[in-house]
DOZALUM-631268 format. One record per residue: x negated, y, z of N, C-alpha, C in turn. Coordinates in pm, whole numbers, plus 50000, padded with zeros to 5 digits. Each point is the difference from the previous one (the first is absolute). Layout:
% DOZALUM-631268
XYZXYZXYZ...
END
This chain:
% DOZALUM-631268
802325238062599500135007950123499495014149978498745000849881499485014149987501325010349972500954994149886501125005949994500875004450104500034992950050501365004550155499025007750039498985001750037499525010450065499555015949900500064996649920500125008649868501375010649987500724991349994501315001849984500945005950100499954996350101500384999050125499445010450075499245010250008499275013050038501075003150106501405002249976500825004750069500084993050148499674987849938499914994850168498844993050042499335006250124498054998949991500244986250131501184997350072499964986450065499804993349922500194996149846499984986849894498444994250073498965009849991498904993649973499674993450119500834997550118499764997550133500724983150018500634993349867500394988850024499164987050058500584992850059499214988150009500004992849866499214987149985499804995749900500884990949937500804993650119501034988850008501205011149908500095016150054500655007549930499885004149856499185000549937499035000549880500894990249951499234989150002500584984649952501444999649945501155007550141500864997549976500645006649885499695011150007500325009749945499594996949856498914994149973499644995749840500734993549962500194989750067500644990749967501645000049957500395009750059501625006550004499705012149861498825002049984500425007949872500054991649843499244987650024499434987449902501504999449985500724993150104501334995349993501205013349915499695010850055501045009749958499824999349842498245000349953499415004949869501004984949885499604989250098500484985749870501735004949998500755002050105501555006549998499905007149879499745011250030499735010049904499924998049811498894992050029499814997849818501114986749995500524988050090501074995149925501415010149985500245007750071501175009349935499835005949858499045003550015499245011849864500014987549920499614988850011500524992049875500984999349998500664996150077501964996049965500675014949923499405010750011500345009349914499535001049878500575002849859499175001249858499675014850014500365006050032499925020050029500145002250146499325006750051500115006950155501145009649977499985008650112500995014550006499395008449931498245003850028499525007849924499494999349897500044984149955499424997749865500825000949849499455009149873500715000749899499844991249886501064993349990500104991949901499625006049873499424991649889500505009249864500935007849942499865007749970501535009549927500774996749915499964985949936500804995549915500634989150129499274993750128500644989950077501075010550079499225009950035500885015650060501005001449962500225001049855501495001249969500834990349995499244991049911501044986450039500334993250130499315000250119500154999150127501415010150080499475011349922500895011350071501574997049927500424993649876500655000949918500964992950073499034987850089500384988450041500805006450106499505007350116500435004450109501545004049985500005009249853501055008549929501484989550021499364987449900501224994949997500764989650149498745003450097500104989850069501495008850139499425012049977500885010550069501145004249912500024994149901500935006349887501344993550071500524985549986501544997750051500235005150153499615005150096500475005450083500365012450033499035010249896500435015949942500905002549949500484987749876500965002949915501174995450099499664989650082501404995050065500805011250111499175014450048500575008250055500665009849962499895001749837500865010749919501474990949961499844988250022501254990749940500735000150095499284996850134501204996250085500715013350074499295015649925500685006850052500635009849907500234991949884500435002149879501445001750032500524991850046501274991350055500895017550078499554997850132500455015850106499225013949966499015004249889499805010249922501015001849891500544990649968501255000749860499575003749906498814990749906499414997449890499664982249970501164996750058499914983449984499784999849821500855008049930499964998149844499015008349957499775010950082498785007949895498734998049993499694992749885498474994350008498735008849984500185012749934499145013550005500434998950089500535008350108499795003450122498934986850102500674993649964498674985550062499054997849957499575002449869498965001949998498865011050012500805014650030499385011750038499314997950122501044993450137499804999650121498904985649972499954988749954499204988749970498045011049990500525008949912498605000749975499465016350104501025007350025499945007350122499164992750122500714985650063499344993850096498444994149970499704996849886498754998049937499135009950001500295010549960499185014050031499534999650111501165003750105499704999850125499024995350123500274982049923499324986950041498185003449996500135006649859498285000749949499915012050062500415011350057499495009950027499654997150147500624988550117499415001050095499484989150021499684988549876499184987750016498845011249995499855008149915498515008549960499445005450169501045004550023499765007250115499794996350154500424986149987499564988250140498484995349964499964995049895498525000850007499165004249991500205015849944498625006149980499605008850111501175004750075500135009350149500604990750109501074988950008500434995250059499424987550099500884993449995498684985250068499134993849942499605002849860499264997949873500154982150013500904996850055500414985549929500084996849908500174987349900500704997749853501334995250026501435009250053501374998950023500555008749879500614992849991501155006749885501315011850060499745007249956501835006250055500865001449888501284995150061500914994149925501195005550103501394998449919501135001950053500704993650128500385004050105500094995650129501464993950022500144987050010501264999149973500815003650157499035003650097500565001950152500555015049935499945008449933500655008050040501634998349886500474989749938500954994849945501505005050067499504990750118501615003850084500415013150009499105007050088500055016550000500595008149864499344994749868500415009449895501164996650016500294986849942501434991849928500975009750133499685000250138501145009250063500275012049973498825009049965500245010650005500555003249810500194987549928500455004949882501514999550009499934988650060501684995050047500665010350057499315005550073500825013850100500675009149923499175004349892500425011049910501284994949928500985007750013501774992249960499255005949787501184993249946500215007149868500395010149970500005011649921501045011949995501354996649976500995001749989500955000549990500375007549840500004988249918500265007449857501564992649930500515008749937501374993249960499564989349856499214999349999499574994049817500605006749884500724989349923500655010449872501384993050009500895008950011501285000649992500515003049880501294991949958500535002649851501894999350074500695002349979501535000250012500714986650079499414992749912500174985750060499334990650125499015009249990499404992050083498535002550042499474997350099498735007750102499014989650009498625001049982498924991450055499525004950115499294986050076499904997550103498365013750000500225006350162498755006949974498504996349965499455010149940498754990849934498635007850106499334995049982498625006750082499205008649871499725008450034499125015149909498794991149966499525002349852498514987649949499045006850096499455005150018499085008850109500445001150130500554992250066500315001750165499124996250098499324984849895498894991450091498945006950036499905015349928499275010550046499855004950136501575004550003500665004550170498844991350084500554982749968499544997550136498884994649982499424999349889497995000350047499245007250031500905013549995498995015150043500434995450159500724994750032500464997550182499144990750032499714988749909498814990450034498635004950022499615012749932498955003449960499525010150133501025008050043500105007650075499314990950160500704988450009499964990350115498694993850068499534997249815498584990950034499275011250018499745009149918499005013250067499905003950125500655003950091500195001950106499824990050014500634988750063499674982750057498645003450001499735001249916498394992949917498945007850086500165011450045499255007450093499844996250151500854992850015500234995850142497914986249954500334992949911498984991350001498645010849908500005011549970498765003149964499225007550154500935004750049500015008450195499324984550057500804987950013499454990650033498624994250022499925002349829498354996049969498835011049986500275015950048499185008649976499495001450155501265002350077499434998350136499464982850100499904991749940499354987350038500664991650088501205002349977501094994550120499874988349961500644994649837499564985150008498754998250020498835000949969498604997150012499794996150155500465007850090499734998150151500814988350053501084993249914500914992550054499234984549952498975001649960499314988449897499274995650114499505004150100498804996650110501044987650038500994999450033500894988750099500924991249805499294999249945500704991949847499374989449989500064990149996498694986649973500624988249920499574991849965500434991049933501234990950033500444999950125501535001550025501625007350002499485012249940500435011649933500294994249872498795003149948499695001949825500634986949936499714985350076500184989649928501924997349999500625004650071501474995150010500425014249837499345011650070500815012649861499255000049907499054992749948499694997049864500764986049936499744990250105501264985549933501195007550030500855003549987501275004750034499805015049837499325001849991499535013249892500304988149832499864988150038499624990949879501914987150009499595001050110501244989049993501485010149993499725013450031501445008950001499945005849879499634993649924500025002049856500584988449932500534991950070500594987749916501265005949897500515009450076501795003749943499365002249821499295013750002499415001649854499434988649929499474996650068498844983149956501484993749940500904992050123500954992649876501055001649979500325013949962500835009149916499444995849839499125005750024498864999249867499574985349924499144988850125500104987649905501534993449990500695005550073501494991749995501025001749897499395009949862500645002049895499534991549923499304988150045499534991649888499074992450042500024995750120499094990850074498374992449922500434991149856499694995149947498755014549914500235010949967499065009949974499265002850086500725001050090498935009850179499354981049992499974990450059499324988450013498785003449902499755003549849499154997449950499485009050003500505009450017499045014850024498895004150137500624989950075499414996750132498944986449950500374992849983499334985649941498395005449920500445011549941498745008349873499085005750085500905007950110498725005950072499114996950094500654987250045499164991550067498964992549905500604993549920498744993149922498975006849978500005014249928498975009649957499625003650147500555003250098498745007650095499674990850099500534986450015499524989250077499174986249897500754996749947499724986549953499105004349863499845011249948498965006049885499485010950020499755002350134499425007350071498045004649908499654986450034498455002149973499914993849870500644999949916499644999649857500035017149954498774993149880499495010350010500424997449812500625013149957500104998249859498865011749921499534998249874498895001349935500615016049949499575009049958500575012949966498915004349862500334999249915498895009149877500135015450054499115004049973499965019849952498714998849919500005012649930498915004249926499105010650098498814994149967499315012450063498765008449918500465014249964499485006249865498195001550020500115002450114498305004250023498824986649959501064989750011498754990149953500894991049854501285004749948500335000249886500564981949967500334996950121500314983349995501294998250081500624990750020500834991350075499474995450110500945001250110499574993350172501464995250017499774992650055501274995150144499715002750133500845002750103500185003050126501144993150054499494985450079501044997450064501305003150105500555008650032500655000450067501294992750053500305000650192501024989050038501325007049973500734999549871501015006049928501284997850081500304986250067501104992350030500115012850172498734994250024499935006650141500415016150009499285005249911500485016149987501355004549968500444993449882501615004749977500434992350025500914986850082501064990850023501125006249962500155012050028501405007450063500335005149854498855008349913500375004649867500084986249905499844991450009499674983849905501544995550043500334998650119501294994450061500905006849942500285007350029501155013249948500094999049831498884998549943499795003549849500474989849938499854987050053500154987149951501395000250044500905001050114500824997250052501265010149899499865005449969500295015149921500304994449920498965001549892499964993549845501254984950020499734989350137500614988749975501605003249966500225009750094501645003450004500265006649876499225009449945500235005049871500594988749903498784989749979500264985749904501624996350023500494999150140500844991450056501285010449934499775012250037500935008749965500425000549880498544998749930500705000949788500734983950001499524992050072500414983849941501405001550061500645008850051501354999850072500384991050124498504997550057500184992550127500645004950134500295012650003500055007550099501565009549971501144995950144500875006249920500225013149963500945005549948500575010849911500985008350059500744994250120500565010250125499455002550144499995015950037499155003650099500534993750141501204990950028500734992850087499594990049981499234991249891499714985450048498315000350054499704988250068498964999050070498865000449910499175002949988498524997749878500165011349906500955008650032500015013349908498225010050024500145000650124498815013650045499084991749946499794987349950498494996149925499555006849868501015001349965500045007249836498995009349999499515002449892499175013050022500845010249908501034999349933500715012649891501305004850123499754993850116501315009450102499695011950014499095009649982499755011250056499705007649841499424992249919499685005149876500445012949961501105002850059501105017649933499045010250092499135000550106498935005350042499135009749913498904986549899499685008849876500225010349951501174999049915500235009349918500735011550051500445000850182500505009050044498425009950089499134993050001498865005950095499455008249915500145014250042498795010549908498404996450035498985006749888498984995849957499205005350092500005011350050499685005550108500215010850092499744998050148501105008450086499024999950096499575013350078499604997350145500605007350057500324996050163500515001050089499485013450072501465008250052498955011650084501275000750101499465008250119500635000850143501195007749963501224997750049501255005349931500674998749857499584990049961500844992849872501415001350003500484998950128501004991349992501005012550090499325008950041500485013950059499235002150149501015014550072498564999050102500964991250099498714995650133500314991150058501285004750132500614990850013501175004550126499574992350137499755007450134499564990650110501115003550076500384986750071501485001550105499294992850117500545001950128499344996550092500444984650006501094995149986500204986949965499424986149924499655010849884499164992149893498685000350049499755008450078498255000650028499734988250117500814997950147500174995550072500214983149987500745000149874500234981749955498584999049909499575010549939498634990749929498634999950124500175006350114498914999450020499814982850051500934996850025499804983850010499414991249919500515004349852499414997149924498224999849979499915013650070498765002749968499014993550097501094999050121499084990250114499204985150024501634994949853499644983349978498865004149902499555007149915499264999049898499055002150072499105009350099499045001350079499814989550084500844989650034499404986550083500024993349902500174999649882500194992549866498104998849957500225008449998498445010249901498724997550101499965002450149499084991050060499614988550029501014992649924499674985650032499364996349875500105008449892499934999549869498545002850009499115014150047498855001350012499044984950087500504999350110499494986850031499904987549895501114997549950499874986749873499035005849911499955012049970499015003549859498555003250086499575006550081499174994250028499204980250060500864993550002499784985350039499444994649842501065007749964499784987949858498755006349906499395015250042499095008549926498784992450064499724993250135499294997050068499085013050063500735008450080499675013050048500495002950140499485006250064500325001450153501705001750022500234997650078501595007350040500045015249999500805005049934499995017850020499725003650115499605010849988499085004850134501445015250025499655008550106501395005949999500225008549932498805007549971500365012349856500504991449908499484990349942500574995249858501805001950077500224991550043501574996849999501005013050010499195014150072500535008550061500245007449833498574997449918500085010549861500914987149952500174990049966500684994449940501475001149987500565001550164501475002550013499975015049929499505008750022499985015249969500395002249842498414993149928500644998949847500794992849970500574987050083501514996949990501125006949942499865011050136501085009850032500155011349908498625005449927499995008049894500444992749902499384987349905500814999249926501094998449985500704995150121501865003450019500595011049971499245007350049500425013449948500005008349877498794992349924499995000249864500984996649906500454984350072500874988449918501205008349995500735009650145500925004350038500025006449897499245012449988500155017749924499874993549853500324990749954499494995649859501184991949989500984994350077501234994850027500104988249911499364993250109499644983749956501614992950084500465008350095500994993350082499734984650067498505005850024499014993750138498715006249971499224986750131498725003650051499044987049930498955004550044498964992849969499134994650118499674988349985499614990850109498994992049976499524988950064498674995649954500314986549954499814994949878500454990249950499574982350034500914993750038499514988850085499564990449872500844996449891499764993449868498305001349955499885011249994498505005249937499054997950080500104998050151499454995350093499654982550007500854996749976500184984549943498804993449871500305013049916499764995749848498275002450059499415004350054498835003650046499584985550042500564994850108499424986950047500284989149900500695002049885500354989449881498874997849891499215017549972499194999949916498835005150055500075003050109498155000150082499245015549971501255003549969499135013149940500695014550089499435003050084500225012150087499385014649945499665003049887499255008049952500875011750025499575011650072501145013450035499775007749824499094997549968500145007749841501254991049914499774989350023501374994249930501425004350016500174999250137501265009050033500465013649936498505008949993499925009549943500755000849877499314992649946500355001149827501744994949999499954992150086501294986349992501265018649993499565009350119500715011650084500355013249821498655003449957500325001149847500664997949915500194984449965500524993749895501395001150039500455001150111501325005050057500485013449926498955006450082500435017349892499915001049895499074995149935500334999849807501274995449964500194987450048501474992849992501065008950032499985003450106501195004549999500185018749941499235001249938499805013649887500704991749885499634986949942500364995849893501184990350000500825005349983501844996150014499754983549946499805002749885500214988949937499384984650085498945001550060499164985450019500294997950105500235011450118500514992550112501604995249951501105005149941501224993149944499974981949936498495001849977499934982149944499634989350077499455003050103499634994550134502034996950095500615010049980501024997450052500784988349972499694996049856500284989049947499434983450075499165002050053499274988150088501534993150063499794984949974501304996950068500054999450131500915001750093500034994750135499464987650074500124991349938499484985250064498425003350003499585004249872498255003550011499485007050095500955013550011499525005850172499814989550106501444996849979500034992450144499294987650020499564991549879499244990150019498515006250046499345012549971499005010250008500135000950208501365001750055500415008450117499594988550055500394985649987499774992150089498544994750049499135002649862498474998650091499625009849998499725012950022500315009950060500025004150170501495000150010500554997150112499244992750106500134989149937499454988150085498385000850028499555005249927498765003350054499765011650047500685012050017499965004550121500324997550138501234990349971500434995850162498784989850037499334994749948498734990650051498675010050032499945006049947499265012550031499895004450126501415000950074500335009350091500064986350063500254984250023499714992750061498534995550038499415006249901498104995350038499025007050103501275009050012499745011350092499524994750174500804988650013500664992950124498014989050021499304999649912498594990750012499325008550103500235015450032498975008550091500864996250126500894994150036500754995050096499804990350101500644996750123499854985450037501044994249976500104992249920501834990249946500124991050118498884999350070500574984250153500335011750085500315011849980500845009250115501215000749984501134995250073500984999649955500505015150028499545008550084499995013350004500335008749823498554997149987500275000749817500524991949927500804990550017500994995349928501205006250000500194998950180501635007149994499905014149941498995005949987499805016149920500095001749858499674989849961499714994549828501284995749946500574987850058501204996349971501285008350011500295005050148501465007150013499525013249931499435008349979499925012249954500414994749823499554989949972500044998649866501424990449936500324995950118501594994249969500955011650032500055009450059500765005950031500095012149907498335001249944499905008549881500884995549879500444988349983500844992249902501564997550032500114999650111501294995550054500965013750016499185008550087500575018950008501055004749881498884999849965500655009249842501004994749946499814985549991501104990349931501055005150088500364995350107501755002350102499995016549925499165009450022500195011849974500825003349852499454998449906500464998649905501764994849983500164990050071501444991950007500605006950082499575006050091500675009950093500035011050039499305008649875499805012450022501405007350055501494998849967500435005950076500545003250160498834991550090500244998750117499185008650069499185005049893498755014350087500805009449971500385008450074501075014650008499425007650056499055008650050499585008550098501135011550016500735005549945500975006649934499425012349926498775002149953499145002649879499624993549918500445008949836499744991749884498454999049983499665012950046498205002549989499454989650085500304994450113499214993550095500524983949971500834996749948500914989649943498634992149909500075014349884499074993949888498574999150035499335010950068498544994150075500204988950044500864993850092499574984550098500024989949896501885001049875499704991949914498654998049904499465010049974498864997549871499104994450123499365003450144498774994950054500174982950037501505001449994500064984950060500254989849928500225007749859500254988449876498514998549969498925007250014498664995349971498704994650078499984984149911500004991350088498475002750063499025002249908498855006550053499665008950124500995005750003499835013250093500554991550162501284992749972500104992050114498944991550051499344993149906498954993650038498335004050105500085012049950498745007250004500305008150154501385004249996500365007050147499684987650086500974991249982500254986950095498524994750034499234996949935498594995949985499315009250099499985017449931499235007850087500115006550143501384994150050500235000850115499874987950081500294988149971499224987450035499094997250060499125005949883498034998149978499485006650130500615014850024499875007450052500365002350158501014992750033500564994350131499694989250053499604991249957499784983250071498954997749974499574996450173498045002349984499804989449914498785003149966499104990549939498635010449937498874989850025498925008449944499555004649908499325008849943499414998249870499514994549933499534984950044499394994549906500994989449965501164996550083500884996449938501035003949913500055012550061500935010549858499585000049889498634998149981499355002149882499275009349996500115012150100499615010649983498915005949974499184990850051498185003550019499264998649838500884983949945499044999449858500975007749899501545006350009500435007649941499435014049991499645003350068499755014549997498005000349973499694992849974498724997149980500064999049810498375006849974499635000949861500144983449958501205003249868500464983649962498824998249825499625015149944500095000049871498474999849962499745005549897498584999950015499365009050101499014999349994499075006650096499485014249955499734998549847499235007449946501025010049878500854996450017501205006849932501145009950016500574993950146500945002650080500165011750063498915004750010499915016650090500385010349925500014997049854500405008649906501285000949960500714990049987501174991949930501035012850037500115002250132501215007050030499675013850024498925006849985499235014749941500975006449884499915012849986500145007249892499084996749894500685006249883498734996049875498985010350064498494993749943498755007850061500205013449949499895007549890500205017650006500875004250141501214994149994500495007550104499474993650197499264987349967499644993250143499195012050056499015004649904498545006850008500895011850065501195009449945500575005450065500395001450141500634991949988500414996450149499435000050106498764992249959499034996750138499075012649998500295009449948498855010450010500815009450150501414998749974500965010950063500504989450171499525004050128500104996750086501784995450029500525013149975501575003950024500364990249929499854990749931500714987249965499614983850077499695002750068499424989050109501804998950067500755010350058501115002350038501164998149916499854999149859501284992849907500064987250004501314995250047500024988350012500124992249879500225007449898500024992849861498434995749956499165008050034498645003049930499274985550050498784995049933499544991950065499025002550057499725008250073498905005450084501125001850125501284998549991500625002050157499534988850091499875008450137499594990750071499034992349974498715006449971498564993349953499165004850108499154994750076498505007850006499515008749939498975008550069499745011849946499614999449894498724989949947499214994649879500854990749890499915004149907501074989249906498714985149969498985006149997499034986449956499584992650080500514990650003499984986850084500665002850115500705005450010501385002650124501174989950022500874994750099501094994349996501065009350088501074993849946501145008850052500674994850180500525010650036500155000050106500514987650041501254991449934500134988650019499654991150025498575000849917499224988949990499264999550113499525017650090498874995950086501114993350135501445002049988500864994750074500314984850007499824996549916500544984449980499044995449970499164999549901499094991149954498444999850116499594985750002499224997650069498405003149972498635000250069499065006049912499574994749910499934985349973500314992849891500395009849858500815000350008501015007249883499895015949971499245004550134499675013050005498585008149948499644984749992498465005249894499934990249899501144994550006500004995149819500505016549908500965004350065500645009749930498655013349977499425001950108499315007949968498784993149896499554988650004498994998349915500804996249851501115002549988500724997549868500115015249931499645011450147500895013049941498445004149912
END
């Protein structure tokens, strides 16, 4: 009690409790404290804790490949309507272009951004939008080569796919501003007060299950590969979880041999799965198990299908803004991606919620989400002027791979955000990774996936489930998030507005199933009474993480915190985390809190600050 009254200065009623109040209040912190340290065990690394620098890289390496088949799968599939289906330099320029990109604003979400451990990676919401606006652009009109006898059919100029990625490039930049305006002025951040776990839980399962198409695209080139590749990573991060294998190093200062056990299985599943799964198809491939035409089924297992990669990828290349020429913006093209850019921003908050759950850390508070969408939106704009022919988004896979191997460490990400940019400087090594067969992704996509959509279902425990109120909110928002898109898709030509621009916004928002979910949900939640403590609302918006950790987590790094809080005029940025604070930053709570939270909770926070 000397503490709360220690601590607590800010508020001189504390010392006026009754005793029955005392009591309670101890007793509710005993309970929060045992919470507390079982999370911090279920984690091997916190958010702020740094692993070793040899687990650092190999951790981060892990992240690399874990984001790797869904990066590469957005230069392929728009390989096709760019018109470089055959040119494999050109795919692999743009392959390691989007890699650049990826690491320049993974760096930049966490060290200024929501300082989560999220990956950014290639957005496949803004897919539709490009693939239209490449399609739009007709061919030139060239006669080919004519001889006396006879004329070829016109050919397309080797450099055209230029034309229309400087039009792609042009699109997302602009787009992309619409979501950095978003997140600088706090528009999403303010829309978060009315968001609760009936929100979050339908557009995070719907974030995991609307990922099936890629998921079995991928194990469905070989079922029998994706099965064991899935089969590997379960064993290692569930069923050999807490074995602990023996490690030699030398250590010079005392001139002998040690071992250090470490839980090996538990840390890499994902690099052990893949590696093993890899190598197996290799074996299968030399023994001629696997056929020999790219039309029969069990071909994409091979690992020598991509092999002509190699020796076409230069040794090293980095990427700079206008590669590819300068950018072209049409009001058309800008207008169909911003949809794009809209699904990726209800995409990406549901994404901060899962990565904080599984980090065991409060729910973002509103600056985080507000700087989060913002450096979103910048690195889009990065990805754009560097003509990746997309955006960058917050990666749901890597989010996954976090609750698989227990390790939330934001320095890991770090390094994981690095090893990106070296790579993709060095032609050659990201080109050998391309080689990974398909079934291995996809056997990789399916636990993955699936553990994000459970993620975003665990969401639903701060709930009352005997309300059928919150059932019918839970359920139809989340069937309809599945069902929508589907008719849409089969029937896209029945939306006509008689604009192509307004045509392609409704199609891209309504083919994504997340975004249906999360509207449907947040207008629901939001209309049909029910209280807060059945919404969930009261223990949602309440400190979930540690006690003694958490106040920092979503801060600037300290050089620049110390900044901040010296300068008043940032109390008023809604990005900053001093917006909307009390006058005092030490031991202060935010305005929210003195709104919602009860005094209970109101001098826990202060005796935590």
């Amino acid at each position: 009690m000397e503490d709360l009254k220690n601590n607590g200065k800010d508020l001189p009623e504390i010392t006026s409790l009754a005793p029955d109040q005392v009591e309670m209040i101890e007793e509710e912190d005993k309970e929060k404290q045992t919470i507390t340290e079982t999370r911090k065990d279920s984690l091997m690394y916190g958010i702020e804790e740094v692993p070793p620098w040899y687990l650092c890289i190999l951790l981060g390496f892990q992240h690399y490949l874990t984001m790797f088949g869904s990066t590469v799968a957005v230069p392929l599939i728009l390989a096709g309507p760019l018109g470089i289906a055959d040119n494999n330099v050109a795919k692999g320029e743009i392959i390691s272009t989007i890699f650049f990109a990826s690491g320049i604003a993974t760096l930049l979400q966490t060290t200024i951004g929501n300082r989560l451990p999220i990956i950014q990676g290639a957005a496949f919401s803004f897919l539709t939008p490009a693939i239209a606006i490449m399609t739009s652009i007709p061919m030139p009109v060239t006669s080919g080569n004519q001889t006396d006898n006879s004329t070829t059919s016109p050919t397309e100029p080797p450099d055209f796919w230029k034309v229309r990625m400087v039009q792609v490039q042009g699109a997302i930049m602009v787009a992309s501003l619409t979501q950095v305006v978003l997140g600088i002025t706090g528009v999403i951040g303010f829309l978060m007060s009315r968001i609760g776990p009936l929100t979050i839980a339908p557009t995070i399962t719907l974030v995991g299950l609307g990922l099936f198409g890629p998921a079995g695209d991928f194990a469905g080139s070989h079922w029998g590969i994706a099965m064991l590749t899935s089969f590997l990573i379960i064993l290692f991060s569930q069923h050999l979880r807490n074995v602990e294998v023996p490690i030699p190093f030398f250590k010079f200062d005392e001139k002998a041999c040690r071992t250090v056990r470490i839980k090996f299985f538990s840390l890499f599943p994902v690099i052990l799965a893949v590696l093993l799964a890899w190598g197996f198809c290799a074996i299968l491939t030399a023994a001629g198990a696997f056929p020999t035409s790219n039309t029969v089924y069990g071909y994409a297992a091979r690992t020598d299908g991509r092999i002509g990669v190699l020796s076409q990828a230069a040794w090293f290349r980095v990427p700079y803004p206008g590669q590819w020429g300068l950018p072209v913006v049409t009001a058309s093209g800008v207008l169909g991606m911003i949809s794009g850019v809209i699904a990726s921003m209800i995409e990406s908050i549901g994404d901060y919620y899962a990565c904080a759950r599984l980090c065991h850390v409060r729910p973002p508070p509103k600056h985080a989400i507000s700087r989060g969408i913002f450096m979103e939106g910048v690195g889009c704009v990065i990805a754009g002027s560097l003509g990746t022919g997309n955006g960058t988004t917050s990666y749901s896979e890597n989010i996954g791979a976090i609750g698989i191997t227990k390790v939330g460490s934001r320095r890991v990400v770090q390094t994981g955000a690095i090893i990106m940019l070296l790579l993709a400087v060095i032609g050659k090594f990201g080109a050998l990774f391309t080689t990974i067969p398909d079934p291995v992704v996809g056997g990789m996509f399916c636990v993955m996936f699936g553990m994000i959509a459970a993620v975003g279902m665990s969401s639903l425990q701060f709930v009352d489930l005997n309300s059928s109120r919150n059932l019918l909110v839970m359920g139809f928002s989340t069937f309809l998030g599945i069902t929508l898109p589907e008719w849409v898709k089969k029937n896209s030509t029945l939306i006509d507005t008689g604009s192509t621009e307004a045509n392609q916004v409704i199609l891209v928002l309504l083919q994504t199933g997340m975004f249906i979910a999360g509207v449907i949900a947040f207008i629901l939640d939001n209309t049909i009474p029910g209280t807060k403590e059945e919404r969930g609302m009261t223990t949602w918006l309440q400190h979930e993480g540690s006690e003694e950790s958490d106040e920092d987590v979503y801060d600037f790094p300290a050089p620049i915190q110390r900044q901040v809080d010296k300068v008043k005029a940032f109390r008023y940025i809604p990005v900053c985390p001093s917006f909307n604070l009390l006058p005092t930053r030490s031991g202060n709570i935010s305005s929210d809190e003195v709104q919602m939270a009860d005094f209970t909770s109101h001098t826990n926070a202060n005796a935590s600050g």
